[in-house]
C-alpha positions, 0 to 999 in steps of 0.5 A: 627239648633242648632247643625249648629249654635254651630258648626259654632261657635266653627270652628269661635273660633278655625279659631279665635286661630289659626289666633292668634297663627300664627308666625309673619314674625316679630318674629321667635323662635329658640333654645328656644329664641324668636326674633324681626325683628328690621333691614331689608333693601335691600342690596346694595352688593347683591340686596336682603333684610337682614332681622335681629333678635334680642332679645326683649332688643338688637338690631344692635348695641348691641346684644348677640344673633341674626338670620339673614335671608338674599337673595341673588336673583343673586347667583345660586350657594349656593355650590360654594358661600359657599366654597368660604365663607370657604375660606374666613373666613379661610384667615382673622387671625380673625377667626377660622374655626370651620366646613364645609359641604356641601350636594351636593344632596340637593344643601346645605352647612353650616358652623360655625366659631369662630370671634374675637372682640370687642365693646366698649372696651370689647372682644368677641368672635362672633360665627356664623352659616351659611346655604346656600341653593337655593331660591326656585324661583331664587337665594339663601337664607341663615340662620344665627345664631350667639352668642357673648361671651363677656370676660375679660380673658384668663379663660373666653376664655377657657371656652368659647372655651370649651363651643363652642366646645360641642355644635357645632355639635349641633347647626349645625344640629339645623340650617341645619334642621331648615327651612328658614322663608320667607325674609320681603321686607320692611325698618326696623330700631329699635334701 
């Protein structure tokens, strides 16, 4: 009976941590960083929650470093949806395409790209990475993963340039591998 008791116990305690260490849907860990869902609404443009998440002191507005979950519930192509994003992101004079793939087995695409800005009077170069892949029930969601790299000169570009170059591949197979958490269907708006 004490046996049964001590048990019962240890399978509570352990029900108890593993409860405690489950991921939130309001933080996800990636490359090594902890993020805060501090926006999620559903989309006008295409009729499904964007979830958004930043590091503990950014947001929206004002960020470094971000993972945006988006679904999109009427695109039953993620393929065809991303070549026409490469298209896209290829006309505007803004960016530079960086790569494209696409695995036409799995019914999944990727691709990075290099954006240039600016926000409040300092430049950026925004880099973004995007997978594609169909929703398992209806629609496609994709995985977002974007750095901004702020400068003052063309030294700085250079390095950022360099920078960006080394660790493409890199981050490419990070977010093709990484699986998409579920999409948080509720209206969050931390600033």
């Amino acid at each position: 009976m004490a046996k049964l008791g001590l048990i019962s116990i240890v399978l509570l305690f352990i029900s108890l941590f593993c409860f405690a260490q489950c991921v939130k849907a309001e933080e996800i860990h990636f490359n090594n960083d902890v993020f805060d869902l501090k926006y999620s609404a559903m989309s006008i443009e295409h009729n499904g929650y964007d979830n958004e998440y930043f590091l503990k002191n950014e947001n929206r507005n004002n960020w470094t470093k971000m993972v945006g979950i988006y679904y999109y519930p009427d695109i039953k192509d993620p393929l065809k949806f991303a070549s026409q994003e490469d298209k896209d992101i290829e006309a505007k004079d803004t960016n530079v395409l960086l790569k494209f793939i696409e695995n036409k087995k799995q019914d999944k695409a990727a691709l990075s790209y290099l954006q240039n800005g600016s926000l409040n009077g300092k430049n950026f170069f925004e880099y973004n990475i995007y997978k594609y892949e169909k929703h398992p029930d209806k629609g496609m969601m994709v995985l977002r993963y974007a750095i901004r790299y702020f400068f003052k000169n063309d030294g700085e570009i250079m390095q950022i340039g360099n920078k960006v170059r080394e660790e493409n591949d890199k981050y490419l197979q990070l977010i093709v591998s990484s699986p998409i958490p579920p999409i948080v269907e509720k209206d969050i708006d931390s600033k």
